[in-house]
C-alpha positions as CSV (number, residue, x, y, z in Angstrom):
1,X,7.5,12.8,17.2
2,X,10.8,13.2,18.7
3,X,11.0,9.6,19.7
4,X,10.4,9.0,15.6
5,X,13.6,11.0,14.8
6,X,15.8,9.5,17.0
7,X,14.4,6.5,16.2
8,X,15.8,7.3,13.1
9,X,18.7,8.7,14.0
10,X,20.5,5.3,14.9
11,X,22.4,3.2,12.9
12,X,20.6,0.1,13.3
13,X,16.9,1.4,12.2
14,X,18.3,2.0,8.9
15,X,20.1,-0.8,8.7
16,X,17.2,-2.9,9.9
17,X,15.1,-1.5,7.0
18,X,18.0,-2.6,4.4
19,X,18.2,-5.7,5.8
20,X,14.7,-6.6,5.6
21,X,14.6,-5.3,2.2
22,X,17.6,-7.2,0.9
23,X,15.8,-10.1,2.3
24,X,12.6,-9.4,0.5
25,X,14.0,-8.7,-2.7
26,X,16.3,-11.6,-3.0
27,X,13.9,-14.3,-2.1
28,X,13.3,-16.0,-5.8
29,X,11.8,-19.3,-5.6
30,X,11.6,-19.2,-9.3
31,X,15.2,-19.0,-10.4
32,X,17.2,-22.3,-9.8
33,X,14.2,-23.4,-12.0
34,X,14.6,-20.7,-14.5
35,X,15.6,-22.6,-17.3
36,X,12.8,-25.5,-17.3
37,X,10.8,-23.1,-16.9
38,X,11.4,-21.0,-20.1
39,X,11.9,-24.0,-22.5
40,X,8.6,-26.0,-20.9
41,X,5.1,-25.9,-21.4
42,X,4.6,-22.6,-19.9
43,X,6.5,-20.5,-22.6
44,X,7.6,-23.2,-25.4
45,X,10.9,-21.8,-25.8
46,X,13.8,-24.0,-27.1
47,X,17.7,-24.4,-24.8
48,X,19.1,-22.6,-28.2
49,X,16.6,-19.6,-28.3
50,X,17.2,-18.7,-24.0
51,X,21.1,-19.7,-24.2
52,X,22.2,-17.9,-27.4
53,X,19.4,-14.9,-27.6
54,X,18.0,-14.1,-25.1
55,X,20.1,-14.9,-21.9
56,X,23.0,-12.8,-23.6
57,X,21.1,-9.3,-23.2
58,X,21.6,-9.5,-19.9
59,X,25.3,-9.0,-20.3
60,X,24.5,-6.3,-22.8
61,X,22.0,-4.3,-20.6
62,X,24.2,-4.7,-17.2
63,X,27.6,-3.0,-18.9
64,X,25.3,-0.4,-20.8
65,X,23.5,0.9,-17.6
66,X,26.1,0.0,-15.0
67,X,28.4,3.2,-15.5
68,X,25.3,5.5,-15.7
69,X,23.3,4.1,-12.7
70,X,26.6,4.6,-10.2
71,X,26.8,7.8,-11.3
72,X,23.0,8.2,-10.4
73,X,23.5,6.4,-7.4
74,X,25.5,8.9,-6.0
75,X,23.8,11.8,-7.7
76,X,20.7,10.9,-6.3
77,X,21.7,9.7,-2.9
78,X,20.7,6.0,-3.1
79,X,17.3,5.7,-1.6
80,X,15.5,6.5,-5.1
81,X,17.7,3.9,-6.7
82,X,16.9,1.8,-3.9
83,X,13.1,2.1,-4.5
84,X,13.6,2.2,-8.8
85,X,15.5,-1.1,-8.3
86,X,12.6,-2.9,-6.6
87,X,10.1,-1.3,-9.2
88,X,12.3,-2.9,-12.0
89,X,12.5,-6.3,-9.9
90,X,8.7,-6.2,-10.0
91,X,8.7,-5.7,-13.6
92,X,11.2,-7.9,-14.4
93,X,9.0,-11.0,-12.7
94,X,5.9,-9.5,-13.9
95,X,7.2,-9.8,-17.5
96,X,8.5,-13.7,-16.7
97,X,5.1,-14.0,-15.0
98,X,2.6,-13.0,-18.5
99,X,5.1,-12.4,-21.7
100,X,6.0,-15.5,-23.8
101,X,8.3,-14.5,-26.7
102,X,11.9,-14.1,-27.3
103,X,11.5,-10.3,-27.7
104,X,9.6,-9.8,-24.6
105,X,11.8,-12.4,-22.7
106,X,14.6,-9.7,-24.3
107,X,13.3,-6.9,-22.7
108,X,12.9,-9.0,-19.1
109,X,16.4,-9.6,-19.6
110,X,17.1,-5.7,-20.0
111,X,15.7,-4.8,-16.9
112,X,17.1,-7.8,-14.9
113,X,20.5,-6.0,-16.0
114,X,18.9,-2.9,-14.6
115,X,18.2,-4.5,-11.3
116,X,21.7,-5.6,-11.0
117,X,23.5,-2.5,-11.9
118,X,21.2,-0.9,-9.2
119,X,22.9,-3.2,-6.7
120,X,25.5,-0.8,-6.0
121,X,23.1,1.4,-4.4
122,X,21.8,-1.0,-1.7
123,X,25.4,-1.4,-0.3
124,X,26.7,1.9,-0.8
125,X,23.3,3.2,0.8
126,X,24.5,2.2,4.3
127,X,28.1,3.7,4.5
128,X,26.2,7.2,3.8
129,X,24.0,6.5,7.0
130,X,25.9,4.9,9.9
131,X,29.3,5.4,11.5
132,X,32.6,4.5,10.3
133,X,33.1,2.7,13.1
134,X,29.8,0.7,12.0
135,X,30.8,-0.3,8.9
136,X,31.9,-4.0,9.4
137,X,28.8,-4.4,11.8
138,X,26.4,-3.2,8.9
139,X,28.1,-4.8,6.0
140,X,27.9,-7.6,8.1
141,X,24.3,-7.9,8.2
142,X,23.3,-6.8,4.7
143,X,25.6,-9.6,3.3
144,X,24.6,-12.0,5.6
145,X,20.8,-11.5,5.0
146,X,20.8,-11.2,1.4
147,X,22.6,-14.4,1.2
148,X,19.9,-16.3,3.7
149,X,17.1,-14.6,1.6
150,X,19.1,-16.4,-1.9
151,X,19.2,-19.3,0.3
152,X,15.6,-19.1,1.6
153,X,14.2,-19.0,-1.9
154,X,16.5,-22.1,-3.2
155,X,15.3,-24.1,-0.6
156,X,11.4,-22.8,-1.1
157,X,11.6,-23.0,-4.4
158,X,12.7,-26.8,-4.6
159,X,10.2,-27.6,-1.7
160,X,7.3,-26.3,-4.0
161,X,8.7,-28.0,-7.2
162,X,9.5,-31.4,-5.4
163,X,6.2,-32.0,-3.7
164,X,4.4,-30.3,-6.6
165,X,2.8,-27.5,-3.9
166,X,2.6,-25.2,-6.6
167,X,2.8,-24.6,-10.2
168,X,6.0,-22.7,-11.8
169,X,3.4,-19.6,-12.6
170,X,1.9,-19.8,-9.1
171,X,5.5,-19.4,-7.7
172,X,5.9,-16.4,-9.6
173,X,2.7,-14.8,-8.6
174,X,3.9,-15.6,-5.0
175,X,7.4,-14.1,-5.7
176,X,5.5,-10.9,-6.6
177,X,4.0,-10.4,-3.2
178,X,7.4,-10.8,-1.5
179,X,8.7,-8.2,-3.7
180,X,5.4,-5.8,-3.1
181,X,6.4,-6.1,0.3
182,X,10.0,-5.4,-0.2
183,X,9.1,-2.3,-2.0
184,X,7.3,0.4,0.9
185,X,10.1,-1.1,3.6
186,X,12.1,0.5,0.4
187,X,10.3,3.5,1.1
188,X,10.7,3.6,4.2
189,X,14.4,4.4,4.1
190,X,15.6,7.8,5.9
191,X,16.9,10.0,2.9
192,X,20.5,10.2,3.6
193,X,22.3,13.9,3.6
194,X,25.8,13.1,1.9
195,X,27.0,10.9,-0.6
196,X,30.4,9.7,-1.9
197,X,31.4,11.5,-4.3
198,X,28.4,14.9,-5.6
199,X,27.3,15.7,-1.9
200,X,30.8,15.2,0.2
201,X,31.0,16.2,3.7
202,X,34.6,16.8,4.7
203,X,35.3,15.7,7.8
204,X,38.1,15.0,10.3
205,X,38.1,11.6,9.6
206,X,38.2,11.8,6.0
207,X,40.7,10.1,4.0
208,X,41.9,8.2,7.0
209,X,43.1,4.4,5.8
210,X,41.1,2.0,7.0
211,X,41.6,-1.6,7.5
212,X,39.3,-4.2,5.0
213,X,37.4,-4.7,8.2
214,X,36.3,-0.9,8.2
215,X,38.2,-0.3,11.6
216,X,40.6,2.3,11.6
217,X,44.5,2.6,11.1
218,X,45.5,2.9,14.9
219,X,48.7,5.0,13.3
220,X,46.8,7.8,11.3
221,X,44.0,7.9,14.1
222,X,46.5,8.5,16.9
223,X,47.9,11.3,14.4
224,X,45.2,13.1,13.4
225,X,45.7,12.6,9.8
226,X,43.6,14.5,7.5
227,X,44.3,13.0,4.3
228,X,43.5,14.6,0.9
229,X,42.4,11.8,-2.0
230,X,44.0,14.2,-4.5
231,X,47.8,13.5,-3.8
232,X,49.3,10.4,-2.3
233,X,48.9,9.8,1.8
234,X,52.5,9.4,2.5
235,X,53.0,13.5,1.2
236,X,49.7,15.0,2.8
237,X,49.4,15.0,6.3
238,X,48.0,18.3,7.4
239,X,46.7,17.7,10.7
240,X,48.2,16.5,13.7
241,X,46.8,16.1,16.9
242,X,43.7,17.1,16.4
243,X,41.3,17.1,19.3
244,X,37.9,16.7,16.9
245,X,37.4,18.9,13.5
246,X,33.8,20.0,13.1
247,X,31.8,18.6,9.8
248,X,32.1,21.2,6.7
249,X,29.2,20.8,4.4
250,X,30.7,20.7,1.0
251,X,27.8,20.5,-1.3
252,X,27.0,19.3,-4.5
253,X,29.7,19.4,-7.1
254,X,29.8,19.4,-10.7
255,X,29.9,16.2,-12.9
256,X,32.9,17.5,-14.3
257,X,34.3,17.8,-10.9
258,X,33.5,14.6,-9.7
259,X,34.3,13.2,-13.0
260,X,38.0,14.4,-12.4
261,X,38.1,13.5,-9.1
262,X,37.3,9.8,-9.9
263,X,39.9,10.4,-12.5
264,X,42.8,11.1,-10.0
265,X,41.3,8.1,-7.3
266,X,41.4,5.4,-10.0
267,X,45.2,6.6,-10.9
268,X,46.5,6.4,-7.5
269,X,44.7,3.4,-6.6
270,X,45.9,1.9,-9.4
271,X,49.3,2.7,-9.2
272,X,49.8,-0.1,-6.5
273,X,51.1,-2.7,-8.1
274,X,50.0,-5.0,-5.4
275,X,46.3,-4.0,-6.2
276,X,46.6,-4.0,-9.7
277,X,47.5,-7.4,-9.9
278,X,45.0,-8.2,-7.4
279,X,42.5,-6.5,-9.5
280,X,43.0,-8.3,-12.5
281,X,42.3,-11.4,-10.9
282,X,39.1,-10.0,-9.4
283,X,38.0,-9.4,-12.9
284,X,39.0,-12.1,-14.8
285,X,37.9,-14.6,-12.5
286,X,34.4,-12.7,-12.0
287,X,33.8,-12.6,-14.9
288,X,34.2,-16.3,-16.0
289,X,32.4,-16.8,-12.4
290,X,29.6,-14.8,-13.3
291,X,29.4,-17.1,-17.4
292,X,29.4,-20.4,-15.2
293,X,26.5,-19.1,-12.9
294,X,24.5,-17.8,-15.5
295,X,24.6,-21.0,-17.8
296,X,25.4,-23.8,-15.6
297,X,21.2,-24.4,-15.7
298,X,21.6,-25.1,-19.3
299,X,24.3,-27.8,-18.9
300,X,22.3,-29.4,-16.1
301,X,19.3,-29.1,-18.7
302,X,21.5,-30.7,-21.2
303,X,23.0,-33.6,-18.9
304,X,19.5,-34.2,-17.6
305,X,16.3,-32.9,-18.9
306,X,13.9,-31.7,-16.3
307,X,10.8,-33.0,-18.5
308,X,11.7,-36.7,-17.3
309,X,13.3,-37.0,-14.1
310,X,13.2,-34.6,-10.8
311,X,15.4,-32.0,-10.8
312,X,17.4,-30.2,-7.4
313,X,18.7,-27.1,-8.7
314,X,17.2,-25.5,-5.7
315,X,18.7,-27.6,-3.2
316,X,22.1,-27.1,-5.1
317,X,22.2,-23.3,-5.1
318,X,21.1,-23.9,-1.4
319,X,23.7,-26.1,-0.4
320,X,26.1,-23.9,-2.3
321,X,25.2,-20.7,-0.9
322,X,25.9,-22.1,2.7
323,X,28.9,-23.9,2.1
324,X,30.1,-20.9,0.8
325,X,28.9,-19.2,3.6
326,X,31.1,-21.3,6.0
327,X,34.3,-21.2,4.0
328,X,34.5,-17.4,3.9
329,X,33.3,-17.5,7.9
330,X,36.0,-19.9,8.1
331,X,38.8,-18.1,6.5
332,X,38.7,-15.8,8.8
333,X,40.3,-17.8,11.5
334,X,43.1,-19.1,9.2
335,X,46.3,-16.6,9.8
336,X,48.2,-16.3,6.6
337,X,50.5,-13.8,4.9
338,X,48.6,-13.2,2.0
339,X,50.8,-10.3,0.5
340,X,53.2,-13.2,0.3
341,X,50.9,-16.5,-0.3
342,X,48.0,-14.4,-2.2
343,X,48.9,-15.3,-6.1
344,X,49.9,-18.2,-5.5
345,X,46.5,-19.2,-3.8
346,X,45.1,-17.0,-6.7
347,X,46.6,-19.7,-9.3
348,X,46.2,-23.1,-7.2
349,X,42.7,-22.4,-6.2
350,X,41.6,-21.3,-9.8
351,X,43.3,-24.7,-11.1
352,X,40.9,-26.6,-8.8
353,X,37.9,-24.7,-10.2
354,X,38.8,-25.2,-13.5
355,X,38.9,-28.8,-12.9
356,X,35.7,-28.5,-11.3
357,X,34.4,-26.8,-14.6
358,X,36.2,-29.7,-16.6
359,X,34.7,-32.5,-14.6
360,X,31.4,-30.9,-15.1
361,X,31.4,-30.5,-19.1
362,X,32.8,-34.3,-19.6
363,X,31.4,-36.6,-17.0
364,X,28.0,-36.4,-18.5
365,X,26.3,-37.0,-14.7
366,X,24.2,-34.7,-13.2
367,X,25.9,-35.5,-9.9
368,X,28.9,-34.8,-10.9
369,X,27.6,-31.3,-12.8
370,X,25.9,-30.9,-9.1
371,X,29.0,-31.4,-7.1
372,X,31.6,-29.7,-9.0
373,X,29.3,-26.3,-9.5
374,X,29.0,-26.4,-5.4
375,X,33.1,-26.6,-5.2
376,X,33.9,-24.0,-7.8
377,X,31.0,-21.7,-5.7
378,X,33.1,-22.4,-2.8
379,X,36.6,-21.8,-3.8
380,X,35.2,-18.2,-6.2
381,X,34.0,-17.2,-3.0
382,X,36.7,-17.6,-0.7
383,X,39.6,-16.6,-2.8
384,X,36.9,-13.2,-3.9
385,X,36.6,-12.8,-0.2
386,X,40.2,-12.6,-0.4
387,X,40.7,-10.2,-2.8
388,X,38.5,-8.0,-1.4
389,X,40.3,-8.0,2.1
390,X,43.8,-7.2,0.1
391,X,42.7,-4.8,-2.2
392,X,40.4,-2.9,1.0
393,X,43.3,-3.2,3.2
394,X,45.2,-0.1,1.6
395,X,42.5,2.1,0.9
396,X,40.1,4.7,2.4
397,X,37.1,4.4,2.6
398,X,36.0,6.8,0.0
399,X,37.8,4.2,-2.4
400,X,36.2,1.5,-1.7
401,X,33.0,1.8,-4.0
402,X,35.1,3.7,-7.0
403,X,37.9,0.4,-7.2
404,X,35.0,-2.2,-6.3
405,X,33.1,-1.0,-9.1
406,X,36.0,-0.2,-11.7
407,X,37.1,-4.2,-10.9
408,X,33.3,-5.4,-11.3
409,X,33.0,-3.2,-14.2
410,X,36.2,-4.9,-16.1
411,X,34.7,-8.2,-15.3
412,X,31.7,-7.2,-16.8
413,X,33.8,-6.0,-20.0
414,X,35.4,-9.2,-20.3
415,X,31.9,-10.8,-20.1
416,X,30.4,-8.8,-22.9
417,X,32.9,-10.0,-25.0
418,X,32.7,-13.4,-24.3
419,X,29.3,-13.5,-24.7
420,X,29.1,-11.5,-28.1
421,X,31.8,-13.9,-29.6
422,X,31.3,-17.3,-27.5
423,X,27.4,-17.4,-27.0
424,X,25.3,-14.9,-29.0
425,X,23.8,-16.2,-31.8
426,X,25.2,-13.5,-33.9
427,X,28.7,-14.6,-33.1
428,X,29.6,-18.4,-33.0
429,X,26.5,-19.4,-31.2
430,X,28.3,-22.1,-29.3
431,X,25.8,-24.9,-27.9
432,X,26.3,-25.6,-24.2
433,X,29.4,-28.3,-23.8
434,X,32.0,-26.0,-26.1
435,X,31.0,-22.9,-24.1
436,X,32.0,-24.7,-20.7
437,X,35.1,-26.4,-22.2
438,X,35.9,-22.5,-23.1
439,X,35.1,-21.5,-19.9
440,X,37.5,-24.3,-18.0
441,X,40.1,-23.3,-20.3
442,X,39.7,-19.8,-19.4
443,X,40.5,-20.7,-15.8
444,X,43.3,-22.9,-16.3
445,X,45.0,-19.9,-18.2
446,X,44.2,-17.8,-14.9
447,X,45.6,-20.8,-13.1
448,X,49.0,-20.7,-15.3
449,X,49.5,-16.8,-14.9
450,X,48.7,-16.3,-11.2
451,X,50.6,-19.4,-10.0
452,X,53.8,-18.7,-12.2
453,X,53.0,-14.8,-10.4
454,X,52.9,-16.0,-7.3
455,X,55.6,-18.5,-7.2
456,X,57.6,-15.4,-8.4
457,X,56.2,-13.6,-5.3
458,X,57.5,-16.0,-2.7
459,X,60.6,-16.5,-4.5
460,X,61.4,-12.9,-4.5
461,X,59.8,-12.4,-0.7
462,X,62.7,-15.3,0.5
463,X,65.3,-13.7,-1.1
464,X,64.8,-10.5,0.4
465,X,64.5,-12.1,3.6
466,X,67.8,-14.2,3.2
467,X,69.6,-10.5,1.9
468,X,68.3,-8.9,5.7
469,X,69.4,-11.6,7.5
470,X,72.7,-11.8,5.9
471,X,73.3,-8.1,6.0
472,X,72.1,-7.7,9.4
473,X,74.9,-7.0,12.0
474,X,76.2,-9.5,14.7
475,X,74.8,-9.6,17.6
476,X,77.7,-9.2,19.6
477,X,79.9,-6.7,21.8
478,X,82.2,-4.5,20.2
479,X,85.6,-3.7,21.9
480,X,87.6,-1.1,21.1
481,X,91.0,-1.5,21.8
């Protein structure tokens, strides 16, 4: 029994549980293949009914639970949301699995947008459970596994498709056993003691800035710095020295409390003009990122119809997901001054993608459609990656989830409109080339803004260095005579 709890004690038996969970849960053989799927012989619906009715409730469900479910997250300390996310991933494919009309391919929709609200609880679980010093390690490894398990069921998926192993409703039943056995390693998961933001424990090391790495700031560590997230770093300092300051349970606060403490986070986050800016690229850009990913299927539908030729989607997302892989691994070896370069790469890179996005809508070549969708992966990736290195390098830790999800929840705002006016039937009901020629457009406006920012930027970042220079004071002897 003893050799169970410190078993569980460690860092990496939780984090080997949410590892093989994330694995589990995000193997889907199914869904580069979605679309066939739907508008074949198996369900009979047509490209109009899944693009303009039924595809846009996912957007609707994720922004209506998304704000509710963090809240819960935290409330409830993760785990349960851990385990309710998997129950709703079941459902979801169950539904795909043995419901055929537009309402019941609604409600799949709905809790699809449950499972991805619940999200935030599989990656805020971890920073509840292990070490600060862990952070980057775990991260590491849950990103890393989830993104083999995406890859994993692309590759599957197109292997069972190309050599006609299985039928589309046979994969399905088989992507229900890998989520039955995602769901008691769910289970499994110790029941973490603290949380963000309704069951706090203060600690010595609380409010210390960390790098976007999760390592420490050598300068506040070496001061002791006890940091309060209620007024600004610079002005509360009320430790120094310390040689270790025991853990104070806090206990579970008030939704009003929490409520007003989120309140005073977002506005000193926020006031950053750096981040802001920062942040508004992060949304507008994920949220166009997130429209391309969620239709692209139809255009490659439209360019070439699965019912007469072979189709790759799998081995697309596949390729994608480890080219994508590589450039953010990648990046990390390239030494740049971002705070200077940032927008600038912000604007270029988002120019290329929306040329991408472009090339894909006109060209008419599945190819084409194949190879551009792997390039605009790539660059969203890298410049996301990015972002979330800037905008992480400034805060503390206990900011992270509460300006991550305040960005992803903008992008998600930005979407819902989009969709309500671009795609839904009830708006314009758009068919499938206008909605991509609006969504290159959308990027090349993000292109003109951040590149005109960022030329700004380094125009205003070589000034200032010229003024120093110039002001600086000879180096020379001074006699005095």
């Amino acid at each position: 029994m003893e050799a169970v709890r410190r078993l569980q004690a460690d860092w990496r038996y939780p984090t080997a549980l949410l590892c093989i969970y994330g694995f589990f849960s995000t193997v889907k053989p199914l869904e580069p293949f979605l679309i066939p799927y739907l508008t074949g012989p198996d369900k009979n619906l047509t490209t109009a009914q899944v693009n303009n009715q039924i595809f846009p409730v996912w957007t609707y469900s994720y922004l209506s639970v998304l704000v509710p479910v963090f809240l819960l997250t935290d409330w409830l300390r993760y785990k349960p949301v851990v385990v309710f996310q998997c129950l709703s991933l079941f459902t979801t494919t169950a539904m795909l699995l043995w419901l055929r009309s537009v309402a019941a391919m609604q409600a799949m929709q709905f809790f699809y947008g449950v499972v991805t609200a619940s999200e935030v609880a599989y990656f805020s679980y971890i920073y509840s459970v292990v070490d600060l010093k862990r952070y980057r390690k775990a991260t590491s490894y849950c990103r890393s596994v989830q993104l083999l398990g995406y890859t994993a069921g692309s590759v599957l998926g197109q292997l069972l498709v190309s050599f006609q192993l299985m039928s589309y409703d046979n994969i399905l039943v088989f992507t229900l056993v890998l989520t039955s056995i995602a769901l008691p390693v769910a289970c499994l998961l110790p029941m973490p003691q603290q949380s963000m933001f309704f069951h706090r424990r203060k600690s010595g090391t609380e409010g210390i800035r960390t790098h976007g790495d999760g390592t420490v700031d050598s300068t506040e560590l070496s001061q002791g710095a006890n940091v309060s997230l209620e007024e600004p770093r610079e002005e509360k300092v009320e430790k120094e020295a310390g040689e270790g300051v025991d853990d104070i349970e806090v206990g579970a606060r008030s939704c009003s409390q929490v409520l007003l403490q989120l309140w005073r986070d977002f506005y000193q986050c926020y006031s950053s003009r750096q981040l802001l800016y920062w942040s508004v690229w992060w949304a507008m850009a994920t949220c166009g990122y997130n429209q391309t990913v969620n239709y692209v299927q139809v255009l490659w539908e439209h360019v070439q119809p699965s019912q007469n030729v072979s189709i790759y989607n799998g081995g697309v997302e596949a390729l994608s997901n480890l080219l994508s892989a590589a450039t953010v691994y990648g990046i990390g070896f390239v030494e740049v001054r971002w705070d200077q370069w940032g927008e600038l790469a912000l604007g270029g890179f988002s120019g290329l993608g929306a040329a991408a996005l472009f090339l894909m809508t006109f060209i008419g070549n599945i190819w084409v459609c194949y190879g551009g969708y792997i390039l605009f992966k790539c660059l969203y990736t890298l410049l996301i990656t990015i972002a979330m290195y800037q905008i992480a390098a400034d805060l503390t830790t206990e900011r992270y989830a509460l300006v991550f999800g305040v960005n992803n929840f903008g992008a998600l705002a930005l979407q819902t409109i989009i969709t309500s006016v671009v795609v839904d039937s009830s708006g314009l009901g758009l068919s499938i080339i206008p909605q991509f020629t609006i969504y290159a457009s959308y990027f090349s406006l993000i292109a003109v803004v951040f590149s005109l920012r960022g030329l700004f930027t380094v125009w205003r970042s070589d000034r200032e260095s010229t003024a120093a220079v110039q002001n600086e004071p000879p180096d020379c002897d001074q006699h005095t005579f």
